[in-house]
ROKOLBA-900542 format. One record per residue: residue number from 1; x, y, z of N, C-alpha, C in turn; residue in three letters; chain. Coordinates in steps of 0.02 Angstrom, whole numbers. Each point is the difference from the previous one (the first is absolute). Example, Ala and Ser with C-alpha at 12.3 -4.5 7.8 and 13.67 -1.06 7.14 Angstrom:
<lonu k="1" n_xx="660" n_yy="-284" n_zz="390" ca_xx="-45" ca_yy="59" ca_zz="0" c_xx="45" c_yy="60" c_zz="0" r="Ala" c="A"/>
<lonu k="2" n_xx="-18" n_yy="53" n_zz="-36" ca_xx="42" ca_yy="59" ca_zz="3" c_xx="-39" c_yy="55" c_zz="37" r="Ser" c="A"/>
END
This chain:
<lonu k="1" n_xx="-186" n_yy="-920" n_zz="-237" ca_xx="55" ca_yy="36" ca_zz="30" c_xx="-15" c_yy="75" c_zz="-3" r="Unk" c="A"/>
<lonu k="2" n_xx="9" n_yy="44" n_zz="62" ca_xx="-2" ca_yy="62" ca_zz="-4" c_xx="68" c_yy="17" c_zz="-12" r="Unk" c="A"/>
<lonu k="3" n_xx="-35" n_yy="67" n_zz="-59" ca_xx="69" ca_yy="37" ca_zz="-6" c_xx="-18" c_yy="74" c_zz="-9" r="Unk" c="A"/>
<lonu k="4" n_xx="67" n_yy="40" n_zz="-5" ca_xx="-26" ca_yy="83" ca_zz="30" c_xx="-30" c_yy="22" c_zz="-58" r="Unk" c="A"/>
<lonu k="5" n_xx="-5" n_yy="-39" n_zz="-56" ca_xx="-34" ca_yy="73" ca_zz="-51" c_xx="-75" c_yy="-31" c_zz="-6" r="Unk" c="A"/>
<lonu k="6" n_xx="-18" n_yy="-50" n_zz="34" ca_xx="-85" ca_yy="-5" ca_zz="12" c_xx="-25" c_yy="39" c_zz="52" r="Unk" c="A"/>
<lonu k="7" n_xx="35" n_yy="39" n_zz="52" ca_xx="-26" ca_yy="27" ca_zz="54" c_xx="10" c_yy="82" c_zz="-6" r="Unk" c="A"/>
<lonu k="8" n_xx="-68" n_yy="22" n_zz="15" ca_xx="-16" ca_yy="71" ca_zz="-6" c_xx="48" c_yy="42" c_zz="55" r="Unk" c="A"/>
<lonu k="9" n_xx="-11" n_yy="69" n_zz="0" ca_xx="22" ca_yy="8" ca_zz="48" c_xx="-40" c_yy="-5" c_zz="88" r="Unk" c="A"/>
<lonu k="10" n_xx="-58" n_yy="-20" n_zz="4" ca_xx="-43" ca_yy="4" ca_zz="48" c_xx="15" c_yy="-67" c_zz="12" r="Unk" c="A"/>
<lonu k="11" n_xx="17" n_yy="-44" n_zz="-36" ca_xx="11" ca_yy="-76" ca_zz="29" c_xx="64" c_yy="-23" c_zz="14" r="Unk" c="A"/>
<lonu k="12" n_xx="34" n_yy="58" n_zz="-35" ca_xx="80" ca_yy="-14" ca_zz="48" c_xx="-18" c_yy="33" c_zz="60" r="Unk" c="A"/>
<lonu k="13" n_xx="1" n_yy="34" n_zz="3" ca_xx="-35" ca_yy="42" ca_zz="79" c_xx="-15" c_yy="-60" c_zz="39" r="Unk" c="A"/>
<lonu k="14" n_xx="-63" n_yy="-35" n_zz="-5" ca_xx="-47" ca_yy="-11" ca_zz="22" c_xx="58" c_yy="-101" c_zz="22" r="Unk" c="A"/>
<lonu k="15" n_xx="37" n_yy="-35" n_zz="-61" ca_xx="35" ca_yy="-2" ca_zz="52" c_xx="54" c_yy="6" c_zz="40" r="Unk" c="A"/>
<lonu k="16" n_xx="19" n_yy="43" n_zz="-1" ca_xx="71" ca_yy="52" ca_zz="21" c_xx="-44" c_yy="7" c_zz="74" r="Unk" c="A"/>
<lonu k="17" n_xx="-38" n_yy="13" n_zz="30" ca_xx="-46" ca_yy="8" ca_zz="25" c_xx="-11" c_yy="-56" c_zz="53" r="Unk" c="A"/>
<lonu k="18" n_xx="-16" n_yy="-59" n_zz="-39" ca_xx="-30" ca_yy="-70" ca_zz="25" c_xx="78" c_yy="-24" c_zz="17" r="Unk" c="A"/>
<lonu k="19" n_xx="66" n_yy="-13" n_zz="-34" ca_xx="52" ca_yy="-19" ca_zz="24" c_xx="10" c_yy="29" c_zz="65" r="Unk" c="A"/>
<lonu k="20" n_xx="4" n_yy="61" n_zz="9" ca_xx="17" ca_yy="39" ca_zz="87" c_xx="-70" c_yy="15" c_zz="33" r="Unk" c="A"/>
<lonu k="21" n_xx="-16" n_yy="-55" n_zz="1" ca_xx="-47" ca_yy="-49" ca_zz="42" c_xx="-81" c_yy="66" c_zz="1" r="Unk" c="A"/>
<lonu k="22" n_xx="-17" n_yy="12" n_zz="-42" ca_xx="-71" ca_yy="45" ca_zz="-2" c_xx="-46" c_yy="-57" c_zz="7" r="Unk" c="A"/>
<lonu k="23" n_xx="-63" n_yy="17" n_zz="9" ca_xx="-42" ca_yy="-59" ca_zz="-9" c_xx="-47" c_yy="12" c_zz="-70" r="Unk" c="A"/>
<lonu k="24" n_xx="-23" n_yy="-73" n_zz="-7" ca_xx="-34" ca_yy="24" ca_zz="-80" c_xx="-28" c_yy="23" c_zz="-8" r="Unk" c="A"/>
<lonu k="25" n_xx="-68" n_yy="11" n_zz="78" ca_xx="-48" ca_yy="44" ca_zz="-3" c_xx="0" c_yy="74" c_zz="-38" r="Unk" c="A"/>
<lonu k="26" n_xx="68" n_yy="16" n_zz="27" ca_xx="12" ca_yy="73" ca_zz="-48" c_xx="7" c_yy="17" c_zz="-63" r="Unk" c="A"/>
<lonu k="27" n_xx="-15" n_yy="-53" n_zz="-21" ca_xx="27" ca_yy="-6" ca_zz="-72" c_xx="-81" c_yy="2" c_zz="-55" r="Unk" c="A"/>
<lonu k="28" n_xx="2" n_yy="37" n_zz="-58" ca_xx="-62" ca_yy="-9" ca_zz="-18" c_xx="-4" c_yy="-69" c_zz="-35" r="Unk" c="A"/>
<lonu k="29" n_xx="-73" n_yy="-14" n_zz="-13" ca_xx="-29" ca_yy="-52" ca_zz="-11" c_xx="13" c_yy="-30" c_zz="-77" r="Unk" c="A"/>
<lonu k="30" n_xx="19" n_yy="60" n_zz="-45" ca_xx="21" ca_yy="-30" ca_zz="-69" c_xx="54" c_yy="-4" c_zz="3" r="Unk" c="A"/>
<lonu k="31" n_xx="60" n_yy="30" n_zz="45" ca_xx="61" ca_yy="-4" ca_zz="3" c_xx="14" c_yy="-94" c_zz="11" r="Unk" c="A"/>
<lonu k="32" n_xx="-36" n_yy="4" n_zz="61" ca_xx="0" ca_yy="-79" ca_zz="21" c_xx="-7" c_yy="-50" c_zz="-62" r="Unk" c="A"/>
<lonu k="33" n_xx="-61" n_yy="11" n_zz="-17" ca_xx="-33" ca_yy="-48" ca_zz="-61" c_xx="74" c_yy="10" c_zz="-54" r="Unk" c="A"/>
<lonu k="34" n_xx="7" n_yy="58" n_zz="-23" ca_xx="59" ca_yy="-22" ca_zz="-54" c_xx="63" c_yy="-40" c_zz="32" r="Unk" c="A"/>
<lonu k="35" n_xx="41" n_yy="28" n_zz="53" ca_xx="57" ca_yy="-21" ca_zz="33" c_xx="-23" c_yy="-74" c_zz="-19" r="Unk" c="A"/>
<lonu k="36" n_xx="-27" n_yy="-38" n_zz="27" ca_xx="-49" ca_yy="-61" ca_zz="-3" c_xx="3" c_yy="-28" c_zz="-46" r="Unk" c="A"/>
<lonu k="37" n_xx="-38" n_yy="22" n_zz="-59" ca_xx="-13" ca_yy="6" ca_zz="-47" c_xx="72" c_yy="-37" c_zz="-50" r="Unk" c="A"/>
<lonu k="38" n_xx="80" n_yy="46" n_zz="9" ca_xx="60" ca_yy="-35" ca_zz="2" c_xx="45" c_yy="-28" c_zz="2" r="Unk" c="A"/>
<lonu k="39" n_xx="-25" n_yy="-29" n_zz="66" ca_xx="39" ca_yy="-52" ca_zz="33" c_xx="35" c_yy="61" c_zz="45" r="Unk" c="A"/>
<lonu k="40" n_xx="-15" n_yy="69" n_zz="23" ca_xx="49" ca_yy="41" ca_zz="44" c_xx="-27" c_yy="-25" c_zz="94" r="Unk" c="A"/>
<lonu k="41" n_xx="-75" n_yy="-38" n_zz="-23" ca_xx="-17" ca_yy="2" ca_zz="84" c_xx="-39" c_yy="-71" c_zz="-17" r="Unk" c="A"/>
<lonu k="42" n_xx="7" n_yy="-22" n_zz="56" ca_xx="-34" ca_yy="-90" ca_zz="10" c_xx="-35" c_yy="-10" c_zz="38" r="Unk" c="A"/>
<lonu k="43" n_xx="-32" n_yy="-41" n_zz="19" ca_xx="-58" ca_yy="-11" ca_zz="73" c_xx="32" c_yy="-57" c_zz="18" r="Unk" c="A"/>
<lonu k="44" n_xx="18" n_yy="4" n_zz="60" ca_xx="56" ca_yy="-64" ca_zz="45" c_xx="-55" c_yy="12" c_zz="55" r="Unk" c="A"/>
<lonu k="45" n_xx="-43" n_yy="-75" n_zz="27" ca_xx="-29" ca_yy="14" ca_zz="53" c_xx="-62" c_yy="35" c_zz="8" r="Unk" c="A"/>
<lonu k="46" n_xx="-14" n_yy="35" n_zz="-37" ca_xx="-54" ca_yy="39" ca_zz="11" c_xx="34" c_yy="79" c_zz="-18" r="Unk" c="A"/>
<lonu k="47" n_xx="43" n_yy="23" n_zz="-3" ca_xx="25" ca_yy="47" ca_zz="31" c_xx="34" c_yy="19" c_zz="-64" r="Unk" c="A"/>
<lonu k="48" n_xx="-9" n_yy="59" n_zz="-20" ca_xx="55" ca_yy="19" ca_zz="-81" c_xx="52" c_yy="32" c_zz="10" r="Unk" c="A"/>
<lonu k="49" n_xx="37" n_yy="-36" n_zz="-33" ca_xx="117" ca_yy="36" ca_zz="24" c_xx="4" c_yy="9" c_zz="-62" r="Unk" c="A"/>
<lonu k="50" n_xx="73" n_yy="20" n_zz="-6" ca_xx="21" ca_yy="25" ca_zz="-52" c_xx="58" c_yy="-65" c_zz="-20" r="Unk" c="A"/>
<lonu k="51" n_xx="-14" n_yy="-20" n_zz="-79" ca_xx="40" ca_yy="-67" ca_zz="-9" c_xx="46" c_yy="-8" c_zz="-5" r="Unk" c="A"/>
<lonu k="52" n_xx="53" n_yy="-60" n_zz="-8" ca_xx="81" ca_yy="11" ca_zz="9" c_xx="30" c_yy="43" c_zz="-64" r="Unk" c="A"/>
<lonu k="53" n_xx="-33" n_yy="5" n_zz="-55" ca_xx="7" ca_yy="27" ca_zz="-39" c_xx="4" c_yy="57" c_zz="-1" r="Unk" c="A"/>
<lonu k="54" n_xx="-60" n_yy="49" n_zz="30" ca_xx="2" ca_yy="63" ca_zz="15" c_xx="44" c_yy="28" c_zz="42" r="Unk" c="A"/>
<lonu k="55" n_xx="24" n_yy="-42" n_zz="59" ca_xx="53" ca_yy="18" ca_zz="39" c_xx="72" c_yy="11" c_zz="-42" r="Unk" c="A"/>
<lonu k="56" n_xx="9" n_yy="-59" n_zz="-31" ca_xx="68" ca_yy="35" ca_zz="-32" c_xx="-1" c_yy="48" c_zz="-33" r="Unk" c="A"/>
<lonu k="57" n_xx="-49" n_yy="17" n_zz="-32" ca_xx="-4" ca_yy="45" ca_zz="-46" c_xx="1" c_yy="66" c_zz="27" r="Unk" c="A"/>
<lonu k="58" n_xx="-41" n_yy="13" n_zz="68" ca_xx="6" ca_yy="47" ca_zz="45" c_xx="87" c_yy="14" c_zz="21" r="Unk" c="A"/>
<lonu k="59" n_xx="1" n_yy="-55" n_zz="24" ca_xx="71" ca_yy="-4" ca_zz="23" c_xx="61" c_yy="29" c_zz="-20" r="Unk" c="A"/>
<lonu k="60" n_xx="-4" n_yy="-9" n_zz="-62" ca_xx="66" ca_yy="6" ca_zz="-85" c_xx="-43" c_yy="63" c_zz="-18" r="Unk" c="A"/>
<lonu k="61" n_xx="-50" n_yy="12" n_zz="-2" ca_xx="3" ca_yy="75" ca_zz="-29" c_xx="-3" c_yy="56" c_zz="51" r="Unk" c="A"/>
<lonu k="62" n_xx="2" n_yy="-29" n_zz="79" ca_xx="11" ca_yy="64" ca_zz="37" c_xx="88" c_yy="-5" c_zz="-8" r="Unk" c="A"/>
<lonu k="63" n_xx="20" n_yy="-63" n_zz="24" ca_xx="86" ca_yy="5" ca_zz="-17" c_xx="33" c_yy="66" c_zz="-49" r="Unk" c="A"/>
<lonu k="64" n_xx="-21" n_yy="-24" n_zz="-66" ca_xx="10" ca_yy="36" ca_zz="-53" c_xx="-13" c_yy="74" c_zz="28" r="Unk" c="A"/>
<lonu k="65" n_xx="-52" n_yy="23" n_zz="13" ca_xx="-25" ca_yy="73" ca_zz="38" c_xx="50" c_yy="18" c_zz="39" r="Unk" c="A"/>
<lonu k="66" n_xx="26" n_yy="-34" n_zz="50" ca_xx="49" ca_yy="10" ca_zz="41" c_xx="67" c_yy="8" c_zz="-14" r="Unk" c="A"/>
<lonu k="67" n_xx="37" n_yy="-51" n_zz="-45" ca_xx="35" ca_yy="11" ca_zz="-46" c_xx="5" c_yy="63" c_zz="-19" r="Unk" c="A"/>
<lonu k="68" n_xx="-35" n_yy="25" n_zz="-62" ca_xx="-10" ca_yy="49" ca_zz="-21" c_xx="12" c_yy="85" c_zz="45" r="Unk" c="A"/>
<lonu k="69" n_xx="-51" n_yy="-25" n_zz="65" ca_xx="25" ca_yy="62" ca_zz="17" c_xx="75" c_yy="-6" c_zz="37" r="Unk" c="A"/>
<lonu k="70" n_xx="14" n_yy="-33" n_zz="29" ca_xx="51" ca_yy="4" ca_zz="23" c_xx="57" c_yy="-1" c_zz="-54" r="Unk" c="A"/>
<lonu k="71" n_xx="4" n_yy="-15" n_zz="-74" ca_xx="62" ca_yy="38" ca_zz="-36" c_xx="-15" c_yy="52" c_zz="-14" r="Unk" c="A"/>
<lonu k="72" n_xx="-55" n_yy="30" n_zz="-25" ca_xx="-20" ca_yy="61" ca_zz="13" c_xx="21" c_yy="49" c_zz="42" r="Unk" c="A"/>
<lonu k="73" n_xx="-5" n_yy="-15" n_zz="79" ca_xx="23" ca_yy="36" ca_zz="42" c_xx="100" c_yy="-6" c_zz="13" r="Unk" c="A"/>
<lonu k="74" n_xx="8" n_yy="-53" n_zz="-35" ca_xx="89" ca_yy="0" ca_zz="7" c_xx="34" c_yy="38" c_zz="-62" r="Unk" c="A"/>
<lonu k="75" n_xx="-66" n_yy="12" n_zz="-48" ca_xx="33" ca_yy="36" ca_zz="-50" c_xx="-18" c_yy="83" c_zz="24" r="Unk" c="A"/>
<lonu k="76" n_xx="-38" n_yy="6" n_zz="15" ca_xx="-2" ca_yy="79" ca_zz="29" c_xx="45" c_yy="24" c_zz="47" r="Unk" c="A"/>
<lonu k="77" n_xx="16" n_yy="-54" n_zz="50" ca_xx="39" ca_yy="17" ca_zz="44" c_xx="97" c_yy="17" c_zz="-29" r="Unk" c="A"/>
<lonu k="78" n_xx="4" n_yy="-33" n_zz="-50" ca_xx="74" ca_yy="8" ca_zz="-51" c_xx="14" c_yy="46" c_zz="-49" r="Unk" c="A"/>
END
């Protein structure tokens, strides 16, 4: 299971990145191998995605981000 305190900050990037559809090519080659490496990316097909795992995790910690700023911004605004 991926979770956020195994991931650097270049591999949250990287897939913060791969979720809003980048391709992996862009991505460096040890980045890949670790993501991998975690269970954050899988080979389905031939082809390496990012696993259901990594998605939620993407998912719930951009939420949270969003969250955040937005009480943030309702508390400045009061």
């Amino acid at each position: 299971m991926v979770v956020m305190s195994d991931l650097s900050k270049d591999e949250w990037e990287a897939l913060r990145s791969l979720l809003q559809g980048e391709t992996i090519r862009r991505i460096n080659g040890q980045t890949v191998k670790r993501l991998t490496d975690i269970g954050a990316l899988r080979k389905k097909r031939g082809e390496i995605e990012l696993s259901y795992a990594a998605m939620q995790l993407l998912i719930e910690r951009m939420a949270r981000i969003s969250r955040a700023r937005n009480h943030d911004t309702q508390t400045w605004c009061n």
